[in-house]
BATIDO-32248 format. One record per residue (C-alpha): x, y, z; residue in one letter. Coordinates in steps of 0.02 Angstrom, whole numbers, plus 50000, padded with zeros to 5 digits. Each point is the difference from the previous one (the first is absolute). Example, Ala and Ser with C-alpha at 12.3 -4.5 7.8 and 13.67 -1.06 7.14 Angstrom:
// BATIDO-32248
+-------+-------+-------+-----+
|     x |     y |     z | res |
+-------+-------+-------+-----+
| 50615 | 49775 | 50390 |   a |
| 50069 | 50172 | 49967 |   s |
+-------+-------+-------+-----+
// end
This chain:
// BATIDO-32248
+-------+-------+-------+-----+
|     x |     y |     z | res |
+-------+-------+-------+-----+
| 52886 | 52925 | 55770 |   x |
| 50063 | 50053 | 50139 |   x |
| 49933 | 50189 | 49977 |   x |
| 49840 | 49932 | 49995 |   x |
| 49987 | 49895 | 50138 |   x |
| 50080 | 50166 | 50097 |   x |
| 49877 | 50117 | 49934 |   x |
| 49848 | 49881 | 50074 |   x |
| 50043 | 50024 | 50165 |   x |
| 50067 | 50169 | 49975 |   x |
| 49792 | 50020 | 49956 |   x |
| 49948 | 49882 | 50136 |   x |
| 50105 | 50118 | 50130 |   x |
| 49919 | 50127 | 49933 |   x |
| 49840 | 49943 | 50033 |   x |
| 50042 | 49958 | 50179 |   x |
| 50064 | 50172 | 50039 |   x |
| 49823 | 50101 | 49948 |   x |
| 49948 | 49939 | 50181 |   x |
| 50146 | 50002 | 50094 |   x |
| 50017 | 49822 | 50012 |   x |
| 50117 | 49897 | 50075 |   x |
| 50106 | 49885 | 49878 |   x |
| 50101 | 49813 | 50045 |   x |
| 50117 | 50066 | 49884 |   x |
| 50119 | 49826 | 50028 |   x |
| 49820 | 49909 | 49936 |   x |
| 49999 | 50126 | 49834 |   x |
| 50189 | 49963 | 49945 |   x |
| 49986 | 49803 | 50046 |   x |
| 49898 | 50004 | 49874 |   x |
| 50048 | 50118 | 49874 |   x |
| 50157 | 49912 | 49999 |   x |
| 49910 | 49826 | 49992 |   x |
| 49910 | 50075 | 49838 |   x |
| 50168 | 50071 | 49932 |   x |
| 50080 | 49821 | 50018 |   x |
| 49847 | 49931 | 49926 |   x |
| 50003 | 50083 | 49836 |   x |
| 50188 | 49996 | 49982 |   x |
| 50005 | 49815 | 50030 |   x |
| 49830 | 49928 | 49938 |   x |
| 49958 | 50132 | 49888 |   x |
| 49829 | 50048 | 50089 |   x |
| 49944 | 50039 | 50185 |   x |
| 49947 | 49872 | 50114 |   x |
| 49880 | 50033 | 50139 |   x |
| 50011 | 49932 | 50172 |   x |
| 49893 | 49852 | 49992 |   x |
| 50106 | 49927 | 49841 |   x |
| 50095 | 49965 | 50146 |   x |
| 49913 | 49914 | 50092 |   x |
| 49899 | 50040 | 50161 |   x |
| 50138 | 50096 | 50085 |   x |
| 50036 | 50105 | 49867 |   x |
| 50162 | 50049 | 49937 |   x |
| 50077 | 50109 | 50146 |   x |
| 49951 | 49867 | 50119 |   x |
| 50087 | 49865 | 49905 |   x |
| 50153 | 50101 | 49953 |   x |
| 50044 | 50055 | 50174 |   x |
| 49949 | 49790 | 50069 |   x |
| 50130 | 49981 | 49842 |   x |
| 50132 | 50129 | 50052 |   x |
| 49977 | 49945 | 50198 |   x |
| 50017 | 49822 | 49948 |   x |
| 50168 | 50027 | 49913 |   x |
| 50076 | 50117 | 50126 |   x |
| 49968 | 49866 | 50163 |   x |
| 50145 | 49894 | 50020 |   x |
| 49944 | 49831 | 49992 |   x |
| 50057 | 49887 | 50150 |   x |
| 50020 | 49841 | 49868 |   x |
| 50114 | 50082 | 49889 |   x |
| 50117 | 50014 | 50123 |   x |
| 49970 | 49826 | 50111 |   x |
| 49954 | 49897 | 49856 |   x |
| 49939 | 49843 | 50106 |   x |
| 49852 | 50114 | 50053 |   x |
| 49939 | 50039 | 49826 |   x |
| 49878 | 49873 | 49988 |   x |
| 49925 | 50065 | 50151 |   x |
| 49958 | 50164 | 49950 |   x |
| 49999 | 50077 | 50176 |   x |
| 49969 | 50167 | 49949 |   x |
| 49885 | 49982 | 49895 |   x |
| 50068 | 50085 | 49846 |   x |
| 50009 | 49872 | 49879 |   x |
| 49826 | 49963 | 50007 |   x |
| 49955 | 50193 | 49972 |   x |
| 50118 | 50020 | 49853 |   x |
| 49902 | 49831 | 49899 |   x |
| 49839 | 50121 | 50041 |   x |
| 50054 | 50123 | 49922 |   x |
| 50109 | 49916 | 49853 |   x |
| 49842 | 49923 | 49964 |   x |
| 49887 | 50177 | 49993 |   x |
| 50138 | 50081 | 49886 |   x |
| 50024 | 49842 | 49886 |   x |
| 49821 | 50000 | 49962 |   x |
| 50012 | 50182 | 49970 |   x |
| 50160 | 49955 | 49898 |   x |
| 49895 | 49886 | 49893 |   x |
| 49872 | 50087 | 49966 |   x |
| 50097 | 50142 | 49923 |   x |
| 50120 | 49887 | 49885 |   x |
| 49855 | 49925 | 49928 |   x |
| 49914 | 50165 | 49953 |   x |
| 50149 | 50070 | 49927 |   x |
| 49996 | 49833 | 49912 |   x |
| 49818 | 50015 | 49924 |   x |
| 50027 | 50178 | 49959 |   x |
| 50160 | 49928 | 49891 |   x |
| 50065 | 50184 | 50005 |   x |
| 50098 | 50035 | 49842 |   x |
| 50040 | 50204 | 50006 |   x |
| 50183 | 50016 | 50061 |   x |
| 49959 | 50183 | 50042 |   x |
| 49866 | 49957 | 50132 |   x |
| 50078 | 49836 | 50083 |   x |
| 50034 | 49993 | 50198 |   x |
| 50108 | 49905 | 50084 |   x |
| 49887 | 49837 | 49997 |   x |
| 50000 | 50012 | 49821 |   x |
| 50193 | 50011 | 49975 |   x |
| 50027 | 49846 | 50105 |   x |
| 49863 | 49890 | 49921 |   x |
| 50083 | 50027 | 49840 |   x |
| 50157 | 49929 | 50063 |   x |
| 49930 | 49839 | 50030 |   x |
| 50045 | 49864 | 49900 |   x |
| 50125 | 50128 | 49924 |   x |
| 50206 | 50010 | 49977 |   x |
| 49996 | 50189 | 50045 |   x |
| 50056 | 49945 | 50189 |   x |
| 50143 | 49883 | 50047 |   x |
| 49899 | 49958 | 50138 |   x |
| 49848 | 49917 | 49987 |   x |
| 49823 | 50089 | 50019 |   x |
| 49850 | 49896 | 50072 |   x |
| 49829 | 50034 | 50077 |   x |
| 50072 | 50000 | 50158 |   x |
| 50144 | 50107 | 49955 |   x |
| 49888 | 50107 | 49941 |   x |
| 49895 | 50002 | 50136 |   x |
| 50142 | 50017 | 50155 |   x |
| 50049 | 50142 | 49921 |   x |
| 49846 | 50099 | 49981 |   x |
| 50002 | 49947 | 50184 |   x |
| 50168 | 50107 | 50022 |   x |
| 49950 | 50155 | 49889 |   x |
| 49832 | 50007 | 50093 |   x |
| 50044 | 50001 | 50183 |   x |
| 50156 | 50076 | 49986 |   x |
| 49940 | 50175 | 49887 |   x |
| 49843 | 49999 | 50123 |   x |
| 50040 | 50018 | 50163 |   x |
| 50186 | 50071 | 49973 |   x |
| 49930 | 50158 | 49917 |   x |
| 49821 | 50025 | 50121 |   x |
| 50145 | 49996 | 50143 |   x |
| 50128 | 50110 | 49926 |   x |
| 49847 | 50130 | 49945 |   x |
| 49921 | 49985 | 50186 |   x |
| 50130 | 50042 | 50100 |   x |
| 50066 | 50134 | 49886 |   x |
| 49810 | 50092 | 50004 |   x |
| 50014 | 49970 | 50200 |   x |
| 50173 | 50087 | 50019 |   x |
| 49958 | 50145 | 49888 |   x |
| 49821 | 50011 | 50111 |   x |
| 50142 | 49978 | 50173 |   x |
| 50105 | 50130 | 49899 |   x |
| 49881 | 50160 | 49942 |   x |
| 50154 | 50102 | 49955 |   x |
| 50063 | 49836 | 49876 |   x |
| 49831 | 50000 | 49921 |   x |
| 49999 | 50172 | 49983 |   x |
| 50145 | 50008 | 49904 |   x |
| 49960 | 49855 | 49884 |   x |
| 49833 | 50105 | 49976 |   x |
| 50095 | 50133 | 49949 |   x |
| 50125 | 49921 | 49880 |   x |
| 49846 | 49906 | 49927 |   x |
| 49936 | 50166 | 49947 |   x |
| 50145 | 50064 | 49951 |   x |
| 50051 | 49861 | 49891 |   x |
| 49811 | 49940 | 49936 |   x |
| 49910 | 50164 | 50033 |   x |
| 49824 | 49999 | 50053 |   x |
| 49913 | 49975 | 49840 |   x |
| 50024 | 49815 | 49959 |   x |
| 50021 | 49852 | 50093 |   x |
| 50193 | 49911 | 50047 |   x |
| 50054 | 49895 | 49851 |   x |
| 50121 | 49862 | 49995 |   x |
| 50112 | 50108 | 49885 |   x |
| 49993 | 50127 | 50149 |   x |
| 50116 | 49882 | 50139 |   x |
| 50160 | 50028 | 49956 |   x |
| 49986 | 50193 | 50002 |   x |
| 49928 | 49966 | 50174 |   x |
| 50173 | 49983 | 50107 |   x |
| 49933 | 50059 | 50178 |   x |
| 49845 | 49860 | 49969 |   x |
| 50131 | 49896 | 49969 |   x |
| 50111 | 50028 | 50173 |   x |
| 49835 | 49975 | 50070 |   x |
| 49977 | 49820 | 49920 |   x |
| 50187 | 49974 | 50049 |   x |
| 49986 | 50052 | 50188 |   x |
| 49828 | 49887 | 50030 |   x |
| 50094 | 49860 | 49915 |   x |
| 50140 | 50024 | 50136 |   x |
| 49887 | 50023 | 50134 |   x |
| 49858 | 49894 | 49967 |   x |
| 50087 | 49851 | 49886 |   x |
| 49865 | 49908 | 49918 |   x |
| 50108 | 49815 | 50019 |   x |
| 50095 | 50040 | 50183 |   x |
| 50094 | 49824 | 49990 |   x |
| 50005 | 49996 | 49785 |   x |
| 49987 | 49836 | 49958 |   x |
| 50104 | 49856 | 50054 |   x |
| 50155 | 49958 | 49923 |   x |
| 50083 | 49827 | 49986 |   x |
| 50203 | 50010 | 49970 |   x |
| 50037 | 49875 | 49873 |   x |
| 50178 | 49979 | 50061 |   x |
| 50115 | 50040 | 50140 |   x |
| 50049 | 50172 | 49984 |   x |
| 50081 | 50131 | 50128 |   x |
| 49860 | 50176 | 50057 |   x |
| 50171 | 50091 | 50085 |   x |
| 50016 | 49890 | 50152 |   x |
| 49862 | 49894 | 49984 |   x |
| 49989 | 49824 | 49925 |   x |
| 49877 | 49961 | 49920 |   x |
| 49970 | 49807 | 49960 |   x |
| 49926 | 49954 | 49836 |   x |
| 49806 | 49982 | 49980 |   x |
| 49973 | 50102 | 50151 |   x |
| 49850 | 50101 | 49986 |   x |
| 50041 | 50204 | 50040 |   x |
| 49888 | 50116 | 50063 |   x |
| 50057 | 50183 | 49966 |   x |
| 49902 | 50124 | 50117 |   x |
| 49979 | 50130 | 49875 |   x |
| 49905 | 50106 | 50140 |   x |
| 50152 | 50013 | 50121 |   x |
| 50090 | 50028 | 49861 |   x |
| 49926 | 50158 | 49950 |   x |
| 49991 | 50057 | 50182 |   x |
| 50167 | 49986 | 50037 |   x |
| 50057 | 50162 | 50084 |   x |
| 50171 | 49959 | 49921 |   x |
| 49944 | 50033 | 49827 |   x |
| 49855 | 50117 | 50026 |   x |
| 49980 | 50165 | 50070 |   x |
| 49882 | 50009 | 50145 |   x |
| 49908 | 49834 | 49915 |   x |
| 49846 | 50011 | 50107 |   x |
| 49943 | 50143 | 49946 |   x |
| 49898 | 50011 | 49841 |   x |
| 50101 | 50132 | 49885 |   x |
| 49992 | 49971 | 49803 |   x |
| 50125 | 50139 | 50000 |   x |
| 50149 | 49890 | 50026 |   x |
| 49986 | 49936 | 49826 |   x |
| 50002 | 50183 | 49940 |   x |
| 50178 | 49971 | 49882 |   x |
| 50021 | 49846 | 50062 |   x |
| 50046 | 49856 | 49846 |   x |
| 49918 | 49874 | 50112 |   x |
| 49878 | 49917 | 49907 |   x |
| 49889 | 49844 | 50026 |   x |
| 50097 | 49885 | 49891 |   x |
| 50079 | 49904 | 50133 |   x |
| 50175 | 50088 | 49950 |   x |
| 50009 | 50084 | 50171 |   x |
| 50004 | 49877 | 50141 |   x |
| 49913 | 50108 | 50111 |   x |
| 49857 | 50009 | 49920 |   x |
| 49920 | 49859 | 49936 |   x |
| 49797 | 49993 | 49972 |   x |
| 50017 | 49907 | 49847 |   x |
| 50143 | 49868 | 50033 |   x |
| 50161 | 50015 | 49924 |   x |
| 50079 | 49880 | 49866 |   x |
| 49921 | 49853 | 49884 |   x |
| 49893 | 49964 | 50152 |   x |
| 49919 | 50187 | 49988 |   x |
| 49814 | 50027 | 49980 |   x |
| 49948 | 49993 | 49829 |   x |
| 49873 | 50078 | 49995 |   x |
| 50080 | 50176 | 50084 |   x |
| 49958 | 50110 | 49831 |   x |
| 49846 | 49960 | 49987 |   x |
| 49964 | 50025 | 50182 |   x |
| 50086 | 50169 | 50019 |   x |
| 49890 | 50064 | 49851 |   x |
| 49832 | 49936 | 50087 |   x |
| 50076 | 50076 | 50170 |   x |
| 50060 | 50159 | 49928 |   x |
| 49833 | 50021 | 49901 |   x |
| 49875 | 49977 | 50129 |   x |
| 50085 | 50098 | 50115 |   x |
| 50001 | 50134 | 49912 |   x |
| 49837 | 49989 | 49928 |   x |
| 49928 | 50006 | 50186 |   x |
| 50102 | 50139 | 50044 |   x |
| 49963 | 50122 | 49868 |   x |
| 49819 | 49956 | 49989 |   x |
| 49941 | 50025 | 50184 |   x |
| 50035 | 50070 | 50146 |   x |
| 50012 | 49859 | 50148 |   x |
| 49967 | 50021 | 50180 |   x |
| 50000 | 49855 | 50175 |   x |
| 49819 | 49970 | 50035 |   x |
| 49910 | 50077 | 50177 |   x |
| 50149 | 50150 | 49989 |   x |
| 50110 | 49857 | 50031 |   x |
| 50187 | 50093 | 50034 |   x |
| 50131 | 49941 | 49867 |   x |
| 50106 | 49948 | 50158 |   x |
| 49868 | 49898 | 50046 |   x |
| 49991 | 49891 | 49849 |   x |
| 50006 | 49820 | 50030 |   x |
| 50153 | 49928 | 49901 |   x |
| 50003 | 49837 | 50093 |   x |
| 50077 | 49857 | 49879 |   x |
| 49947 | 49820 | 49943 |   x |
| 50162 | 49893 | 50000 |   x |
| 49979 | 49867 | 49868 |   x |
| 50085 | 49960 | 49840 |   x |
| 49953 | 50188 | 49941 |   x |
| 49967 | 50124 | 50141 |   x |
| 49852 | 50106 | 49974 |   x |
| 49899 | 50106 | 50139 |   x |
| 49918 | 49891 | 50129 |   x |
| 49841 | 50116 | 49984 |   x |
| 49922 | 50052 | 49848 |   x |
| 50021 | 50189 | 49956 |   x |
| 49852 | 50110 | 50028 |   x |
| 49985 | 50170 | 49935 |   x |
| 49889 | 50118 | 49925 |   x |
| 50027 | 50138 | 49867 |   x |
| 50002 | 50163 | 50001 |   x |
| 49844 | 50063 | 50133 |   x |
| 49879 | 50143 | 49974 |   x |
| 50089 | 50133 | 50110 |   x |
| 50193 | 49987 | 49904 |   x |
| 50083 | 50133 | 49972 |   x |
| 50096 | 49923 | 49873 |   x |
| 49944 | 50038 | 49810 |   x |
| 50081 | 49886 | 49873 |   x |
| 49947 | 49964 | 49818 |   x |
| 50031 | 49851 | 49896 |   x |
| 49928 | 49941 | 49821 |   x |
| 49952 | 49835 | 49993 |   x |
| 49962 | 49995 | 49819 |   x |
| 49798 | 49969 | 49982 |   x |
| 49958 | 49904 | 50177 |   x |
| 49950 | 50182 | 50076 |   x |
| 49885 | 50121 | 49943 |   x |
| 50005 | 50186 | 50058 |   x |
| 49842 | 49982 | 50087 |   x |
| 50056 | 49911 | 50132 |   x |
| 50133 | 50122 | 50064 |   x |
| 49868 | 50124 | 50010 |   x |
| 50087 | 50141 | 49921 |   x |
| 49887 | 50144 | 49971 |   x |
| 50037 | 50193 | 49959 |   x |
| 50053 | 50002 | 49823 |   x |
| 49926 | 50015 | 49822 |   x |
| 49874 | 49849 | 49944 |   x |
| 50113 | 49991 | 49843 |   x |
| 50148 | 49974 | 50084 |   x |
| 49950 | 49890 | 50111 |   x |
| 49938 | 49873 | 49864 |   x |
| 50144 | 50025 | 49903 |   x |
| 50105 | 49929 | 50140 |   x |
| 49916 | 49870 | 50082 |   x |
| 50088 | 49860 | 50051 |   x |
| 50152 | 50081 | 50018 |   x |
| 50025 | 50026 | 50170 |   x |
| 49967 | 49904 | 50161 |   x |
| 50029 | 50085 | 50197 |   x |
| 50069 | 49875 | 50131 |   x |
| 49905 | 50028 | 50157 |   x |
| 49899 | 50168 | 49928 |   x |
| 49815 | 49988 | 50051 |   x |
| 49869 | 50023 | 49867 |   x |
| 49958 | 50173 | 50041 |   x |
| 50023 | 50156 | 49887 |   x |
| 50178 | 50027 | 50023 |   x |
| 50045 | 50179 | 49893 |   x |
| 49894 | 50129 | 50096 |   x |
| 49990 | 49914 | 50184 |   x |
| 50170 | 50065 | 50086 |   x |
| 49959 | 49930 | 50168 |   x |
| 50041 | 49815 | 49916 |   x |
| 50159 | 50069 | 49938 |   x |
| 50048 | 50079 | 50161 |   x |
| 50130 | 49883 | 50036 |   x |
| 50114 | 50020 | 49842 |   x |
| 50142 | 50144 | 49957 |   x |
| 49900 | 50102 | 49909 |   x |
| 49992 | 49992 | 49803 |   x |
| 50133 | 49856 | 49996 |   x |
| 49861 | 49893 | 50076 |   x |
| 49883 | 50001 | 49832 |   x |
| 50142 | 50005 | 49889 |   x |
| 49946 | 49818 | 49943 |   x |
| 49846 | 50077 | 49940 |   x |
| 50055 | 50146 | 49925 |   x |
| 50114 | 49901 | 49885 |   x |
| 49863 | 49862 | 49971 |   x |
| 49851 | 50121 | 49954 |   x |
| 50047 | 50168 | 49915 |   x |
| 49931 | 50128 | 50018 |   x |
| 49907 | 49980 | 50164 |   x |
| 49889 | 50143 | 50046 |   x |
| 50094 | 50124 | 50127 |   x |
| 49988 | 49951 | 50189 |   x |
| 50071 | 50073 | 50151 |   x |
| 50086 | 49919 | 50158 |   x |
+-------+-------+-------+-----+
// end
């Protein structure tokens, strides 16, 4: 499921880069990941206007906004009735758009009546807990409902963060995406596309992941925690049923337990056992403890995936011959901190220099890398193997003023392994 909602805009990308386009590439993994949470939670996709007028990256970020702002009642509680700020009417707004929503979903999973274990979502397992003894606790509508709420808003905008920023330090960082490019090909080799099996052998992706995580935390202030009893933090008291705020981003900037911590270098967690567990107080993306995010599997595999998938596939460049020192990288504090401006950037243009070749299993046809020069037969036998990242449709084999730029023969060793025997050509 997941694959496939990749692979669309994998082939929408694809489409946007025949003309050089420009690409609000934050706008394109909003909503990927919107889908993704979609068909994980509800089983199917749900466009923007199920949402309402807004849509659902409008609401989400109103959501995520409204939950981050600290709410002058909670802490003067004479002055909640007044509702200075404003807040508490916005949050009935939009309780009321995402109840509907809510509704409307629980009652189709309800008319479907969905009986096939193998296919259920997550809507399906908790309806069938209702008016059960499977759970010591109680399941209701509402239950139900609150925490599709949770799922929803917290595997949407966590993930479209985490993936944003890393794309936007790897685009800052052309000698870090350079070297994911290469391990990609390495590792998944230019004939196929990057599988989920594929991650784990995928360890300088995954210092990658780890550094933007450090650098760019998706939840800068976690989420509040309440003590439930008096307890001792080294010197500190700490009264019972006080809320805590842990500032996970000065945490993981601390010069004391990082290295030069301004500067983005995935190579610090090069044999490092720090890992994103929340076992190493230095780094903590995820949380630590019972109060940890549970949803951090699930999120790492969507992160790692599309990442990687976006790396290997294309070649990115800033729009306008934008300088990667002059990338914008301006935050949006909040509850999650994502960029204050959307990303902007375009694929590979017509004059790169760069040749790379991926497979992306059916959603490309040979005719539109424009490779000419070689025997009808084997060019029919091979179609759809083999897509260029940023290669012009011109005829390729034969024209060495294209090629110009590249080392000689290694440059079309791609080709030469895709499409054997090529007719002879000279540099």
């Amino acid at each position: 499921m997941r694959e496939q909602e990749l692979d669309l805009l994998i082939k929408f990308l694809r489409e946007e880069s025949k003309d050089g386009k420009e690409v609000d590439l934050s706008s394109k993994i909003s909503t990927l990941s919107a889908y993704m949470s979609c068909r994980m939670i509800f089983g199917k996709k749900y466009m923007d206007n199920d949402l309402g007028e807004k849509g659902f990256e409008v609401v989400v970020k109103e959501t995520m906004y409204l939950i981050g702002t600290p709410n002058i009642g909670d802490f003067i509680p004479y002055l909640r009735p007044f509702d200075l700020q404003g807040l508490t009417r916005r949050m009935k707004a939009v309780g009321k758009i995402f109840d509907d929503f809510f509704e409307k979903i629980i009652d189709e999973h309800i008319q479907s009546g969905n009986k096939d274990k193998k296919n259920m979502d997550f809507a399906d397992v908790m309806l069938g807990l209702v008016g059960t003894e499977e759970s010591e606790y109680r399941i209701e509508r509402t239950t139900i409902k609150s925490i599709m709420l949770d799922m929803l808003v917290g595997s949407m905008d966590t993930s479209a963060t985490a993936i944003e920023w890393t794309i936007s330090e790897l685009l800052k960082n052309p000698r870090v995406m350079k070297k994911a490019q290469n391990e990609l090909e390495i590792v998944v080799g230019m004939k196929r596309k990057v599988e989920e099996s594929d991650l784990n052998k995928l360890e300088y992706l995954d210092m990658v992941i780890k550094e933007s995580l450090r650098f760019h935390p998706v939840a800068p202030l976690l989420i509040p925690h309440q003590s439930l009893e008096d307890c001792m933090v080294e010197d500190f008291f700490i009264p019972k049923k006080s809320r805590v705020i842990v500032n996970a981003w000065s945490i993981m900037r601390d010069p004391n337990a990082w290295t030069d911590p301004e500067k983005f270098w995935p190579e610090r967690f090069e044999g490092s056992n720090i890992d994103v567990r929340g076992h190493d107080f230095q780094f903590l993306p995820f949380g630590s403890g019972r109060r940890g995010c549970p949803g951090m599997q699930l999120g790492l595999t969507v992160i790692r995936l599309v990442v990687a998938q976006l790396v290997h596939c294309f070649d990115w460049k800033l729009p306008d011959h934008m300088l990667p020192s002059d990338l914008d990288m301006k935050e949006e504090f909040g509850l999650t901190m994502p960029r204050l401006n959307h990303l902007i950037c375009s694929l590979a243009a017509q004059d790169s220099k760069t040749l790379r070749a991926i497979s992306l299993e059916g959603i490309v046809s040979i005719e539109d890398v424009g490779i000419r020069g070689m025997d009808q037969s084997e060019f029919h036998k091979n179609r759809g193997v083999l897509e260029c990242r940023g290669v012009p449709s011109i005829g390729l084999i034969g024209n060495p003023s294209y090629l110009s730029g590249f080392r000689g023969s290694e440059a079309v060793k791609p080709l030469k392994q895709a499409f054997q025997p090529l007719r002879q050509y000279s540099l």
